[in-house]
KOLRO-521075 format. One line per 8 residues: number of its first residue (from 1); for each residue x, y, z of C-alpha. Coordinates in pm, 1 decimal. Layout:
BEGIN
NUM	X/Y/Z ~ ...
END
This chain:
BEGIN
1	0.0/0.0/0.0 ~ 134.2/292.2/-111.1 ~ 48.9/597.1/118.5 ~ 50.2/964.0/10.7 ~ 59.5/1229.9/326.6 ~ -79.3/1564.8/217.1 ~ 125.4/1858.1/379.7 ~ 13.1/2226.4/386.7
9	302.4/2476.7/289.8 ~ 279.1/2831.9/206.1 ~ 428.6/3015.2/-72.9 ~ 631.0/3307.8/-19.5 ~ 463.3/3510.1/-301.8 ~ 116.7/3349.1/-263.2 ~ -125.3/3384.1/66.3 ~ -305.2/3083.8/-60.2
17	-219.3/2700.3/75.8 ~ -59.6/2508.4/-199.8 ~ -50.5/2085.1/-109.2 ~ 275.8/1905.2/-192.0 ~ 313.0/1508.8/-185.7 ~ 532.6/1362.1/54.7 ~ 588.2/971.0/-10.6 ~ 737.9/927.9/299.1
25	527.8/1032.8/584.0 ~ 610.8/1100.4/941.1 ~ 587.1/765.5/1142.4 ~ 325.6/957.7/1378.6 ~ 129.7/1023.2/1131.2 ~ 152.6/671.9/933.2 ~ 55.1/533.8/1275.9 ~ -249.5/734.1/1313.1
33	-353.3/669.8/945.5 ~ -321.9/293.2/996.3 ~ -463.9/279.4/1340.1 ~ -766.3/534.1/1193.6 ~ -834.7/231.0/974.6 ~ -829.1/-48.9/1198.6 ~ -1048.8/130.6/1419.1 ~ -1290.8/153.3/1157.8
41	-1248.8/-182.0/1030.7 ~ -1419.1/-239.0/1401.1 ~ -1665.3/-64.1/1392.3 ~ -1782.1/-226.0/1098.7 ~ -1748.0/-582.7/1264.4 ~ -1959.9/-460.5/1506.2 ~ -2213.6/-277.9/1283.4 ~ -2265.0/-549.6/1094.1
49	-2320.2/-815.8/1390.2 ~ -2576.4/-589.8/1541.0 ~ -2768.2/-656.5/1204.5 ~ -2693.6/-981.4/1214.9 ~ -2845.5/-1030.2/1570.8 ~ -3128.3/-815.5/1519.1 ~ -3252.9/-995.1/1196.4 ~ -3162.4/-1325.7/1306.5
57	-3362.7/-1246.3/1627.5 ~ -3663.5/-1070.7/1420.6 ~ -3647.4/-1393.7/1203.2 ~ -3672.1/-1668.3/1454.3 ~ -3937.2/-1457.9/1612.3 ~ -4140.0/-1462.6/1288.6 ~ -4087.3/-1789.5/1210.1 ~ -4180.1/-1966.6/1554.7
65	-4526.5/-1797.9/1499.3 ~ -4546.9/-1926.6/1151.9 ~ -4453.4/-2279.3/1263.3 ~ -4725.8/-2239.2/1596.4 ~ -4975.9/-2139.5/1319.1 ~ -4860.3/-2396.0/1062.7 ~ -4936.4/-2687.8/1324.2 ~ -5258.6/-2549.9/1427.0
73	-5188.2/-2362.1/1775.7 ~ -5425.2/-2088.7/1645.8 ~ -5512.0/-1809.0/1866.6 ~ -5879.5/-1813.7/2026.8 ~ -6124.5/-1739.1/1720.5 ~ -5890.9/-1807.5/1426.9 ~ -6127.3/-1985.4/1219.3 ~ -6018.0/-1676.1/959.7
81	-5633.8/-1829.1/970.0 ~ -5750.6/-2140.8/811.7 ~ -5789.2/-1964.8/479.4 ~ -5378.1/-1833.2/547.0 ~ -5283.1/-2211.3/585.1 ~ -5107.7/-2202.7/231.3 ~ -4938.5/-1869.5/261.8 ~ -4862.4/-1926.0/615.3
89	-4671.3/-2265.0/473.9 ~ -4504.9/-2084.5/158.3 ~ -4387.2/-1829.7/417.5 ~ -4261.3/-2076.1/669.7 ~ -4014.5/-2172.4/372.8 ~ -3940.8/-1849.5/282.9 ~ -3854.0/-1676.8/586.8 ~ -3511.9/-1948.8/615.1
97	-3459.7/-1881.7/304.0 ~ -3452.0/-1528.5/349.8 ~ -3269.2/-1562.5/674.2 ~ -2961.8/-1730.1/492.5 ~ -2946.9/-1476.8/220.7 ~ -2947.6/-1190.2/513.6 ~ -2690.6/-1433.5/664.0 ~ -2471.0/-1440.3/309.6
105	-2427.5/-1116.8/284.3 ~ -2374.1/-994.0/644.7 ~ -2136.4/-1260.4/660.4 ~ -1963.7/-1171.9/341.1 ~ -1921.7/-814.1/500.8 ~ -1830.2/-948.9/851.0 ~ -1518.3/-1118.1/653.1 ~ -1427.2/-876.2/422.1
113	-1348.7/-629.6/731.2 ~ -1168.5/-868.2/885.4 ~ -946.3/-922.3/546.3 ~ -882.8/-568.3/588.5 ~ -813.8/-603.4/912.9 ~ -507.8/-811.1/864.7 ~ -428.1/-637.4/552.9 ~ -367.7/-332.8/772.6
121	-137.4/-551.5/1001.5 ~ 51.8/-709.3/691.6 ~ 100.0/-303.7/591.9 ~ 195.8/-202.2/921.1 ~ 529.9/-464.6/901.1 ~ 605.3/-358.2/581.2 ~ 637.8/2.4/698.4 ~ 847.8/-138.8/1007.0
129	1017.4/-347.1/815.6 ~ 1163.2/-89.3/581.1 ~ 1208.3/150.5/861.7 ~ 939.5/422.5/805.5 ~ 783.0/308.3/1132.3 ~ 861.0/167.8/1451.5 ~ 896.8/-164.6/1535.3 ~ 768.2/-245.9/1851.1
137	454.2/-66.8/1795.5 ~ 99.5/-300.4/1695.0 ~ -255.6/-176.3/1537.2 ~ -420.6/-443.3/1746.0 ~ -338.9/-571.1/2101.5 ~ -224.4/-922.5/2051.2 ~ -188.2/-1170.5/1739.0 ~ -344.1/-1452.9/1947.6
145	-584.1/-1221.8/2089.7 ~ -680.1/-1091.2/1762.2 ~ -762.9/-1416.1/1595.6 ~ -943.7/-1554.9/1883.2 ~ -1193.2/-1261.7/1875.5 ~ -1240.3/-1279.6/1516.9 ~ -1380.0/-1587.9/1606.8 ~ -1701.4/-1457.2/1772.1
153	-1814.9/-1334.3/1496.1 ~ -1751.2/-1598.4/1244.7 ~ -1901.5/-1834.8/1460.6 ~ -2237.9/-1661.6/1514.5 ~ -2194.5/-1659.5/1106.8 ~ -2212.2/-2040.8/1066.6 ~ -2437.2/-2103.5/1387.4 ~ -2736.6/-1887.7/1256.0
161	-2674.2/-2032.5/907.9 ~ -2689.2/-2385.1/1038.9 ~ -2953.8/-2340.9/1276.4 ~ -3173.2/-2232.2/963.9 ~ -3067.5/-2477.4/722.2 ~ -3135.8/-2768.8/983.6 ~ -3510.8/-2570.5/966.0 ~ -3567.6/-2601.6/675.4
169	-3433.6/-2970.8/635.3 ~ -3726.2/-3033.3/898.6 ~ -3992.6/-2820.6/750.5 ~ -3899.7/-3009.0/359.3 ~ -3921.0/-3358.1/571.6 ~ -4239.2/-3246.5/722.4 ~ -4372.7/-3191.1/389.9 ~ -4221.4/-3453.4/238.8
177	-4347.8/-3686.5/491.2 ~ -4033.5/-3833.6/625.7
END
């Protein structure tokens, strides 16, 4: 990664700021730049699991009062829910379907941060490693520590996506008659 620092410098003839490119930054401000990132890399992790959790959560909701419906747990004075029984079963199917497609592309976004993430690290030893920054110095806490809370996330990933696919394994049996 190539990174351009903008620096303001006045001309002596001119009152008006003029920007000049310096390839080389100043290791403070490299730092910041990189740690700016990863910071935001974050908060996009955590964005993105609050969606996850709060449409996984809507979606379970929904669908355990399809399924209570679907097996005929109707509320006092349904009779008018007998006439929604083929909806009510098309949307039992549709609402894991819809969950796992929420779940794709949360997930997709949960990972792609966390690419960035360690693309950020893998740019933050290169800079050390040719000297424009210093080398005891980290973006994150801990390597190990890192890893192991990337794995939160992840794992709420493939939990809510098998949690739905076993779903709708049991609502196709079901219909199937297995």
């Amino acid at each position: 990664m190539n990174l351009i620092c903008w620096e303001s410098t006045r001309a002596r003839t001119s009152t008006h700021m003029s920007g000049t490119i310096s390839s080389h930054p100043e290791p403070t401000v490299l730092y910041a730049d990189l740690r700016e990132k990863w910071k935001h890399e974050d908060d996009l992790v955590n964005q993105r699991m609050t969606w996850l959790l709060n449409t996984q959560l809507f979606m379970l909701s929904g669908y355990g009062i399809l399924a209570r419906w679907q097996l005929g747990d109707r509320p006092p004075r349904g009779e008018w829910l007998v006439s929604l029984s083929a909806p009510i079963m098309m949307a039992v199917f549709l609402v894991p379907l819809l969950a796992l497609f929420v779940i794709f592309v949360l997930g997709r976004g949960i990972w792609a941060a966390f690419a960035a993430m360690d693309r950020l690290k893998a740019d933050l030893h290169e800079h050390q490693r040719l000297g424009r920054l210093w080398s005891g110095i980290r973006v994150d806490v801990l390597e190990t520590l890192s890893n192991q809370g990337a794995g939160g996330p992840k794992g709420l990933v493939y939990a809510f996506a098998t949690a739905w696919v076993l779903l709708l394994c049991l609502e196709l049996a079901g219909l199937l008659g297995l």
